[in-house]
PDBQT receptor file of N, H, CA, C and O in Angstrom, charges set to zero:
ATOM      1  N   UNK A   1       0.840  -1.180   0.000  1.00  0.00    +0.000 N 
ATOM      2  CA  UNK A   1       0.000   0.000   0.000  1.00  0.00    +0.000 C 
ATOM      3  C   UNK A   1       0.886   1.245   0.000  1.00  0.00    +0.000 C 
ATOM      4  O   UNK A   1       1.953   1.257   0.615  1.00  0.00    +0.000 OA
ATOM      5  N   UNK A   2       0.379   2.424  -0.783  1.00  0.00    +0.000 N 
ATOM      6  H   UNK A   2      -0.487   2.414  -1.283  1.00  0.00    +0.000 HD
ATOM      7  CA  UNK A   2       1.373   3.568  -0.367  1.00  0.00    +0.000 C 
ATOM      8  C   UNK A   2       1.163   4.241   0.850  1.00  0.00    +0.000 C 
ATOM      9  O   UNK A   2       0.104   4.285   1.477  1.00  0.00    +0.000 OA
ATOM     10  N   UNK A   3       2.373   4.830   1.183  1.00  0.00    +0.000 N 
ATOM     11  H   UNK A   3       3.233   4.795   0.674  1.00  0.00    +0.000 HD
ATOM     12  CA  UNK A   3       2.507   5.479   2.428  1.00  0.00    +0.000 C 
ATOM     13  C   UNK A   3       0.904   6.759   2.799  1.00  0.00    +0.000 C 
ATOM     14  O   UNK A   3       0.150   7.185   1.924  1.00  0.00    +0.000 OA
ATOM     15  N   UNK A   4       0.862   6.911   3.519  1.00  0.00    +0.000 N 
ATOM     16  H   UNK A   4       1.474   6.564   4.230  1.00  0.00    +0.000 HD
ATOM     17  CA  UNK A   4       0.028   7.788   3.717  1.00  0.00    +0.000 C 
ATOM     18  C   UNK A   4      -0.346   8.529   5.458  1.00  0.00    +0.000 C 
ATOM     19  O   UNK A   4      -0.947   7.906   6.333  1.00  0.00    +0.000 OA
ATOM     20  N   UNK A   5       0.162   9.885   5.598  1.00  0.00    +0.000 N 
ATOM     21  H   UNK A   5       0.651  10.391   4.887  1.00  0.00    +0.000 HD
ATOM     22  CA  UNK A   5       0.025  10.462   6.973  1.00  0.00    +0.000 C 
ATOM     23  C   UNK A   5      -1.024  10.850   7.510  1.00  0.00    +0.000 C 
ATOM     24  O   UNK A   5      -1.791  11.338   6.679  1.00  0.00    +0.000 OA
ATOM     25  N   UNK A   6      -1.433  10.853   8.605  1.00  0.00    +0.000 N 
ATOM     26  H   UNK A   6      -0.811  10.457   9.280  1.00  0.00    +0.000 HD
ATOM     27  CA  UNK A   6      -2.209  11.648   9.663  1.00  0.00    +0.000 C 
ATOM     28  C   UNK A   6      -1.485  12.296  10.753  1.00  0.00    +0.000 C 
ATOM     29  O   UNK A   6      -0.887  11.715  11.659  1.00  0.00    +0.000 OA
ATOM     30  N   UNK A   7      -1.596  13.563  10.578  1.00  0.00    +0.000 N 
ATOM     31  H   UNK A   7      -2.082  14.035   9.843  1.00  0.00    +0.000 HD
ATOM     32  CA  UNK A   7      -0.867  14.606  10.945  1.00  0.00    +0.000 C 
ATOM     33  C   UNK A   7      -2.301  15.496  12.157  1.00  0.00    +0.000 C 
ATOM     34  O   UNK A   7      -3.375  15.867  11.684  1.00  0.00    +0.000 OA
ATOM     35  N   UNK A   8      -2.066  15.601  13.130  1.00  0.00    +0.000 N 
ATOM     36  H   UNK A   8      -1.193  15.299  13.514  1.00  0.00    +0.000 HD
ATOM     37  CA  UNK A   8      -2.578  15.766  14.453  1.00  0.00    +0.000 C 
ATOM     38  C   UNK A   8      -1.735  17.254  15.074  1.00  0.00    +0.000 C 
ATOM     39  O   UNK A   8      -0.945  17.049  15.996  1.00  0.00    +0.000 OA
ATOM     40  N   UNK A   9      -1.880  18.551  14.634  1.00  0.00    +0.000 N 
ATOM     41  H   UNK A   9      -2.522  18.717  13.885  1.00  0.00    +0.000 HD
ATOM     42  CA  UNK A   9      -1.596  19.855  15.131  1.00  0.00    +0.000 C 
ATOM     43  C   UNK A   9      -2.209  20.156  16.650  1.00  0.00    +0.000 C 
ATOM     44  O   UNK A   9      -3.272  20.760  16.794  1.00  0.00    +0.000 OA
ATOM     45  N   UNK A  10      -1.466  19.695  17.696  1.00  0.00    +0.000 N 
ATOM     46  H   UNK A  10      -0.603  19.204  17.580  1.00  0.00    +0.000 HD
ATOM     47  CA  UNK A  10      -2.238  19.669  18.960  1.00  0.00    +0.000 C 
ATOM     48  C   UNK A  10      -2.036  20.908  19.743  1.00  0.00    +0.000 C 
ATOM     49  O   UNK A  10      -1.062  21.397  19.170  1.00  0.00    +0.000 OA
ATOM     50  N   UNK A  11      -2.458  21.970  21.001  1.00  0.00    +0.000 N 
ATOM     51  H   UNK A  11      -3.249  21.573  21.466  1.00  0.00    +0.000 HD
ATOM     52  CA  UNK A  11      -2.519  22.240  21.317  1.00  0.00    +0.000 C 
ATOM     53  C   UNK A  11      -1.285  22.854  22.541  1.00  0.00    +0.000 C 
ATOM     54  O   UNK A  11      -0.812  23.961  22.797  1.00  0.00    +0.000 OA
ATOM     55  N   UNK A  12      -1.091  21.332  23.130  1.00  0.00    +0.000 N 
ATOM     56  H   UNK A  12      -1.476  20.432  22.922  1.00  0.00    +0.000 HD
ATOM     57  CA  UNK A  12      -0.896  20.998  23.832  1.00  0.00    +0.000 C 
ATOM     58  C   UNK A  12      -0.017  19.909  23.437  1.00  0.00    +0.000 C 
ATOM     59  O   UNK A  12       0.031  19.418  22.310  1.00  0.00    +0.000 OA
ATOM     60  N   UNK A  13       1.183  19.317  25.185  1.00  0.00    +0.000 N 
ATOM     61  H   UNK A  13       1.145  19.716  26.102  1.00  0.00    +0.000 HD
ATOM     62  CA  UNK A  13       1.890  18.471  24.868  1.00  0.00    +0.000 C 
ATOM     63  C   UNK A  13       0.681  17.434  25.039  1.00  0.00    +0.000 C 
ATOM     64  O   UNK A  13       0.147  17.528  26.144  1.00  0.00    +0.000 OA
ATOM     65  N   UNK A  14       0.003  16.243  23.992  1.00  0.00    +0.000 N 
ATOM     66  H   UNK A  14       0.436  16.167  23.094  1.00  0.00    +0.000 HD
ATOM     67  CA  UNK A  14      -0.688  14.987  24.395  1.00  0.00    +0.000 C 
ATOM     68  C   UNK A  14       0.099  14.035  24.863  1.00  0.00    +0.000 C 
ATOM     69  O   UNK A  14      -0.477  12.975  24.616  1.00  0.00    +0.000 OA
ATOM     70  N   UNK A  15       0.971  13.855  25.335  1.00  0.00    +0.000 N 
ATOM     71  H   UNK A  15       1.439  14.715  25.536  1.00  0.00    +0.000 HD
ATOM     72  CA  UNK A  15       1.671  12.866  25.591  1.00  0.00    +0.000 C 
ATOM     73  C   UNK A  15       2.843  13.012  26.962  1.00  0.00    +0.000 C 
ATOM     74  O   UNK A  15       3.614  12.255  27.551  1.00  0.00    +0.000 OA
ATOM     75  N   UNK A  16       2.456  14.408  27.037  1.00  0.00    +0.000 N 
ATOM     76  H   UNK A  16       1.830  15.024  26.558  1.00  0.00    +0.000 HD
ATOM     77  CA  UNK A  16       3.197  14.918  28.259  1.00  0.00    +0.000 C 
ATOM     78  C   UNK A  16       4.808  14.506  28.553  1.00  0.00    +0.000 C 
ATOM     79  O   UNK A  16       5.262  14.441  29.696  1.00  0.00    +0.000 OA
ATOM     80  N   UNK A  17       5.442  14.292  27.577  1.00  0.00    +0.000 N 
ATOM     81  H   UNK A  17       5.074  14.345  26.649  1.00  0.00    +0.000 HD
ATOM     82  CA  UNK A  17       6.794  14.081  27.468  1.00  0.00    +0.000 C 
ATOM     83  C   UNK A  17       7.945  15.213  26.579  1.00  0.00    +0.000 C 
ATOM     84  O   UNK A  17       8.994  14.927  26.002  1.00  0.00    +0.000 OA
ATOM     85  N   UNK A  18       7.466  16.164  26.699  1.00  0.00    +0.000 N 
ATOM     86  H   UNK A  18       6.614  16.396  27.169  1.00  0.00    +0.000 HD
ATOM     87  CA  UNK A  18       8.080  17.197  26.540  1.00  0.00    +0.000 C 
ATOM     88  C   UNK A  18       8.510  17.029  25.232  1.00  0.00    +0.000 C 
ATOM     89  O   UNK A  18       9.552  17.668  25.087  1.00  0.00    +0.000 OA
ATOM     90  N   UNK A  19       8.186  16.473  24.240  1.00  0.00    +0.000 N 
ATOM     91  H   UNK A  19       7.339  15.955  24.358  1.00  0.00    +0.000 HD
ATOM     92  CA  UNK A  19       8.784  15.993  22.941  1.00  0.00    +0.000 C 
ATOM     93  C   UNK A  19       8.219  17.135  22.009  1.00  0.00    +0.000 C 
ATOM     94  O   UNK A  19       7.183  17.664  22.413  1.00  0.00    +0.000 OA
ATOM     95  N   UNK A  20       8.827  17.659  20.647  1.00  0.00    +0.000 N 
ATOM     96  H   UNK A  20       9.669  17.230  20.319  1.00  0.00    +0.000 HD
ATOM     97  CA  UNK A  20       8.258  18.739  19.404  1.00  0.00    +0.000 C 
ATOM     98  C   UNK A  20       7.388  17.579  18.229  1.00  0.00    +0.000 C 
ATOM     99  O   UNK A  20       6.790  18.056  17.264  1.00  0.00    +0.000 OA
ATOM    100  N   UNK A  21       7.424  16.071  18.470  1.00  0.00    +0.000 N 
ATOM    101  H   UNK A  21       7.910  15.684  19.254  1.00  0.00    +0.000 HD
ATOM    102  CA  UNK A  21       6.567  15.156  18.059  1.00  0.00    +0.000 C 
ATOM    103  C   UNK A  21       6.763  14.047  18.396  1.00  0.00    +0.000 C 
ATOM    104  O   UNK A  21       7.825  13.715  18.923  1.00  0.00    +0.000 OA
ATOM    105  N   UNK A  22       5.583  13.057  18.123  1.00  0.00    +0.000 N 
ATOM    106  H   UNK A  22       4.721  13.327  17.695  1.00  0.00    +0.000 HD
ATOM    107  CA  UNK A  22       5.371  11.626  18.487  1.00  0.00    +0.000 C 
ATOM    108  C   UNK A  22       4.896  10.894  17.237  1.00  0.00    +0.000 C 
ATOM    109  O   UNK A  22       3.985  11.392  16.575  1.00  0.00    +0.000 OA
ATOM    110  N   UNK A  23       5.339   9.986  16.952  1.00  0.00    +0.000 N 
ATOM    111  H   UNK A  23       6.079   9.582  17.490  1.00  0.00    +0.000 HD
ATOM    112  CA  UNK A  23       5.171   9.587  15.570  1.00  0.00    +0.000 C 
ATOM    113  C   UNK A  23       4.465   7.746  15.932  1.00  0.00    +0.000 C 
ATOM    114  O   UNK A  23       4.965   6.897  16.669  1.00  0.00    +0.000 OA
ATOM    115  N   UNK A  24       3.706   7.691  15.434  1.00  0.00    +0.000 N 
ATOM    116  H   UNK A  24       3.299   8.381  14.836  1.00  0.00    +0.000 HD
ATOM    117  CA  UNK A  24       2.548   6.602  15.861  1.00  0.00    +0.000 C 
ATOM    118  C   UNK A  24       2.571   5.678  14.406  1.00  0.00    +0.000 C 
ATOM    119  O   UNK A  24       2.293   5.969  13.243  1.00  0.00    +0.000 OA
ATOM    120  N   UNK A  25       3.046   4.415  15.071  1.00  0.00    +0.000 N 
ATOM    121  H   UNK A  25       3.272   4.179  16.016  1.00  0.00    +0.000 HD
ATOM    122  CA  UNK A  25       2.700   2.853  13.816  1.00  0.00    +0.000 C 
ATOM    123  C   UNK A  25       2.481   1.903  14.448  1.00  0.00    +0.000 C 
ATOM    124  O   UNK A  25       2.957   1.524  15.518  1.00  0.00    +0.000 OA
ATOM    125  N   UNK A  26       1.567   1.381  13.644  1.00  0.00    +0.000 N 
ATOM    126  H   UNK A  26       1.181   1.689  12.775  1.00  0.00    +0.000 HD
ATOM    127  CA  UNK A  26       0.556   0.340  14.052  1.00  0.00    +0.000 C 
ATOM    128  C   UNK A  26       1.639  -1.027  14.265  1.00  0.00    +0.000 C 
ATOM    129  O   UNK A  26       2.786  -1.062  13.820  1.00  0.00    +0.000 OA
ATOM    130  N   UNK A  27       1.097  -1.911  14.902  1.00  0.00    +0.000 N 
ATOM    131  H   UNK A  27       0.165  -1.883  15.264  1.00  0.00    +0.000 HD
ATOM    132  CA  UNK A  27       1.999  -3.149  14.816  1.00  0.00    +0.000 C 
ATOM    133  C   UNK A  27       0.784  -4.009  15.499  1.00  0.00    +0.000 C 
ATOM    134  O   UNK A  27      -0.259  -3.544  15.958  1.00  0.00    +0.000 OA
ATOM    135  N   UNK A  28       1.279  -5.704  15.436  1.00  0.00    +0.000 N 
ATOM    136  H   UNK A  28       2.127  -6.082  15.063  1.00  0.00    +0.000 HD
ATOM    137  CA  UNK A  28       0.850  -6.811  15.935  1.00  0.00    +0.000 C 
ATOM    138  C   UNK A  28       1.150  -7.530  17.167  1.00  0.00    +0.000 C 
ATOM    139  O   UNK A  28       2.112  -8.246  17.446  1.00  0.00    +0.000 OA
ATOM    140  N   UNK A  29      -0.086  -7.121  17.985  1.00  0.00    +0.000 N 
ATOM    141  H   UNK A  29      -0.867  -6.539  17.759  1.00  0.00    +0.000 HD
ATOM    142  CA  UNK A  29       0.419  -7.235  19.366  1.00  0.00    +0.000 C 
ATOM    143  C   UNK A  29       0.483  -8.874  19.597  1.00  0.00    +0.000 C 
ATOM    144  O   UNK A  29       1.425  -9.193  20.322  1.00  0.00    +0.000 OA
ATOM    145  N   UNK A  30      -0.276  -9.906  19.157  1.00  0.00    +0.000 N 
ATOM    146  H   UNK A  30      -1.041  -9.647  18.568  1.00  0.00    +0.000 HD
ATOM    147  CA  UNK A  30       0.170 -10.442  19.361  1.00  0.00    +0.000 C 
ATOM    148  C   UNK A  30       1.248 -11.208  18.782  1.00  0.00    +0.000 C 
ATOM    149  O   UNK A  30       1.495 -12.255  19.380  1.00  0.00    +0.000 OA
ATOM    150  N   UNK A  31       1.928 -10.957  17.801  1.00  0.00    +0.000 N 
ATOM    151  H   UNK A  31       1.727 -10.107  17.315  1.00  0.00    +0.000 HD
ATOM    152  CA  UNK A  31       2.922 -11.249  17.318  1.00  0.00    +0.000 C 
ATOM    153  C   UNK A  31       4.109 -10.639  17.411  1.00  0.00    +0.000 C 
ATOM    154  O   UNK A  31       4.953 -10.567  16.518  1.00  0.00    +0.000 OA
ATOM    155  N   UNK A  32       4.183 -10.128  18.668  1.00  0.00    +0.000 N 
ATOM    156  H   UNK A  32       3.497 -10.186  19.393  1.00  0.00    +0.000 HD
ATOM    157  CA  UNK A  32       5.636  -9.211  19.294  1.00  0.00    +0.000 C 
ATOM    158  C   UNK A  32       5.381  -8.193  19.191  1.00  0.00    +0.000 C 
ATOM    159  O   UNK A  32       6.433  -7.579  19.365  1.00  0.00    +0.000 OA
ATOM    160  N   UNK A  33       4.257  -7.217  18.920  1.00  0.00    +0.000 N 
ATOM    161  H   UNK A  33       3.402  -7.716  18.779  1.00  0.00    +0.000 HD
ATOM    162  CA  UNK A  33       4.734  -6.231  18.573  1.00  0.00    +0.000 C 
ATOM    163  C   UNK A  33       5.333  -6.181  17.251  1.00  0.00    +0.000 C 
ATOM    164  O   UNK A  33       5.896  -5.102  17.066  1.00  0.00    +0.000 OA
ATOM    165  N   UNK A  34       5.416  -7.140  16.076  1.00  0.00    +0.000 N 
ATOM    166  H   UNK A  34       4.959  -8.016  16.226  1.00  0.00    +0.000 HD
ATOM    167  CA  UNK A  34       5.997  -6.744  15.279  1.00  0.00    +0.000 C 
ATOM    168  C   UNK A  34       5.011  -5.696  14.177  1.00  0.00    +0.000 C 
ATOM    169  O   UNK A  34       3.790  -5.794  14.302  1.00  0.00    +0.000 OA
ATOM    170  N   UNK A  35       5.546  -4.748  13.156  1.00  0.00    +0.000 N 
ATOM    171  H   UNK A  35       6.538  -4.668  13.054  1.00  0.00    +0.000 HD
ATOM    172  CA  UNK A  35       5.540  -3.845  12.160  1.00  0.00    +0.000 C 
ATOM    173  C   UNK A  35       3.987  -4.318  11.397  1.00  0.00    +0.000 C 
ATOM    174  O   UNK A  35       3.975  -5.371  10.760  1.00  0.00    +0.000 OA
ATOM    175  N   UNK A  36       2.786  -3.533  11.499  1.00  0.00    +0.000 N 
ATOM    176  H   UNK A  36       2.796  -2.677  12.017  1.00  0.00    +0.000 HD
ATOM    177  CA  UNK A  36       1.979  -4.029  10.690  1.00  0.00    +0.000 C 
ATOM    178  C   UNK A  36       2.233  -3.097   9.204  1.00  0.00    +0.000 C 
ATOM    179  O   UNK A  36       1.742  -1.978   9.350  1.00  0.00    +0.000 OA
ATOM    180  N   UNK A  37       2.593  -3.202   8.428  1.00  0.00    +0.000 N 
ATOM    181  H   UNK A  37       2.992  -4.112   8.309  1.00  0.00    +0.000 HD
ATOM    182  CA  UNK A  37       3.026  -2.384   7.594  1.00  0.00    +0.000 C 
ATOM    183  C   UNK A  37       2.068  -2.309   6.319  1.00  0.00    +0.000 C 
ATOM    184  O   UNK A  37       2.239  -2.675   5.157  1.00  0.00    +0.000 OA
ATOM    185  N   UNK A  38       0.966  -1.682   6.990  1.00  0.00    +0.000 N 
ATOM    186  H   UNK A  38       0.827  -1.385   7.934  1.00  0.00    +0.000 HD
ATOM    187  CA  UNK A  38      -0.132  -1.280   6.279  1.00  0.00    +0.000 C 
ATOM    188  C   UNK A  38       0.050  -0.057   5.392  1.00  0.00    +0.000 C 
ATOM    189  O   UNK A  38      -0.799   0.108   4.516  1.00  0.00    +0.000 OA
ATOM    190  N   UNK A  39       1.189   0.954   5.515  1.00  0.00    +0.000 N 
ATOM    191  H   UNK A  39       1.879   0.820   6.227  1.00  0.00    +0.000 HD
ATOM    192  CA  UNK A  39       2.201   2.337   4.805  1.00  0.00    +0.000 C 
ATOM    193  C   UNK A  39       0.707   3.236   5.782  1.00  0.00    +0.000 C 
ATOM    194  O   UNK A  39       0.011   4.028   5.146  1.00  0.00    +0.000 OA
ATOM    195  N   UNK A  40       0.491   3.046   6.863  1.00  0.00    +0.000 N 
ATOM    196  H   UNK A  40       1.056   2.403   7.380  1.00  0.00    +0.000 HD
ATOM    197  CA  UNK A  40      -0.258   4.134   7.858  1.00  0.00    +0.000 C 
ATOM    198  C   UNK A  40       0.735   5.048   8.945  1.00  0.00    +0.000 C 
ATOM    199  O   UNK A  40       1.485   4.474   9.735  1.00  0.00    +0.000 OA
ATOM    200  N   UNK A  41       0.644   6.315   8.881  1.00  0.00    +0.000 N 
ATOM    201  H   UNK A  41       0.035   6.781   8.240  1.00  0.00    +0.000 HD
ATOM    202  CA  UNK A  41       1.804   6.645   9.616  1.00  0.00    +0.000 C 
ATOM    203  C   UNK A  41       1.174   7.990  10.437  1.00  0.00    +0.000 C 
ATOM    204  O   UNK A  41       1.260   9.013   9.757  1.00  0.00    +0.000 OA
ATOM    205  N   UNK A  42       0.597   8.168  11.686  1.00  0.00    +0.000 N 
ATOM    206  H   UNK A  42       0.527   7.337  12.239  1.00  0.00    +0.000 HD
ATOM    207  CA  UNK A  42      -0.052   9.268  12.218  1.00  0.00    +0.000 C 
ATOM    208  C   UNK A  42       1.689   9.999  13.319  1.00  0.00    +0.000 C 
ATOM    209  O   UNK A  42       2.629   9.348  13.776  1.00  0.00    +0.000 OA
ATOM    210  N   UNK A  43       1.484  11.160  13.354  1.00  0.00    +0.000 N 
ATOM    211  H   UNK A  43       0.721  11.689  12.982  1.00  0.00    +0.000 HD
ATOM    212  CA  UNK A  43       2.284  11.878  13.872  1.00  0.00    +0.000 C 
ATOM    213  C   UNK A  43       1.197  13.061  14.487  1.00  0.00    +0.000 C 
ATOM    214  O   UNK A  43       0.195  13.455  13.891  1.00  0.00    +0.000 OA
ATOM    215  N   UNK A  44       1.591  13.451  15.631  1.00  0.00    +0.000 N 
ATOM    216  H   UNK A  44       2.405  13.131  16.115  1.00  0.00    +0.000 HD
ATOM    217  CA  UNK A  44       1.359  14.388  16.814  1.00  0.00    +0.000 C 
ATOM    218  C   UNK A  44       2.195  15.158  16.719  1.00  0.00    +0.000 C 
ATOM    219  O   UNK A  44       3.360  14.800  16.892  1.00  0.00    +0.000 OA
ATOM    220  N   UNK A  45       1.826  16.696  16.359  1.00  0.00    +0.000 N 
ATOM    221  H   UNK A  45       0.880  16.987  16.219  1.00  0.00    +0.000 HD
ATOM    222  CA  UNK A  45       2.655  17.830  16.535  1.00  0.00    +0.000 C 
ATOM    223  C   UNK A  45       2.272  18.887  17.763  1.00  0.00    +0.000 C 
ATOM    224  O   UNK A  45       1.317  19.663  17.779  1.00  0.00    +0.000 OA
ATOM    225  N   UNK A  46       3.341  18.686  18.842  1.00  0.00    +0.000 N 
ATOM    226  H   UNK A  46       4.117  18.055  18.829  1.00  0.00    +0.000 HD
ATOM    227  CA  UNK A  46       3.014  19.338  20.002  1.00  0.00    +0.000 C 
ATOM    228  C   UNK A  46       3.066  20.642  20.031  1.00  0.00    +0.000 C 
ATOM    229  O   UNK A  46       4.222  21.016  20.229  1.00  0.00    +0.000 OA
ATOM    230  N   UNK A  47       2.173  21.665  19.900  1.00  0.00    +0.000 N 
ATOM    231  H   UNK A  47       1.234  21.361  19.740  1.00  0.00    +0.000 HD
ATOM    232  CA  UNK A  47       1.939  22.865  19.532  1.00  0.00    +0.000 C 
ATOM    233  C   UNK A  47       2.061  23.867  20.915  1.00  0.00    +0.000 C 
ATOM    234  O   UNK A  47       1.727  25.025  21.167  1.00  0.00    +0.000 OA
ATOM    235  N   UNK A  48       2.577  23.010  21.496  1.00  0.00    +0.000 N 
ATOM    236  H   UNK A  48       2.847  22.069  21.291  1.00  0.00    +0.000 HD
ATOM    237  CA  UNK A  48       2.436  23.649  23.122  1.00  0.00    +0.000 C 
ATOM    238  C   UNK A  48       4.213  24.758  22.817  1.00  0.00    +0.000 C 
ATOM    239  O   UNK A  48       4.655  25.475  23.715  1.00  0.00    +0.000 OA
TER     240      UNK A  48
């Protein structure tokens, strides 16, 4: 599949770790945690 973002302009830190972003991919929990590599890629931009 091609890549494709969701991009989240927040407010605020959501994640409360003092970070300028958090970058979010899906994976298979029960299979370790490994890479579901569906090309889904959401990122949190901490606007705080």
């Amino acid at each position: 599949m091609p890549d494709r973002y969701t991009i989240f302009i927040t407010e605020e830190d959501k994640f409360g770790k003092g970070l300028p972003m958090y970058h979010i991919e899906n994976t298979i929990t029960e299979l370790g945690d490994i890479p579901f590599l569906d090309g889904g890629h959401i990122i949190y931009v901490n606007g705080e």
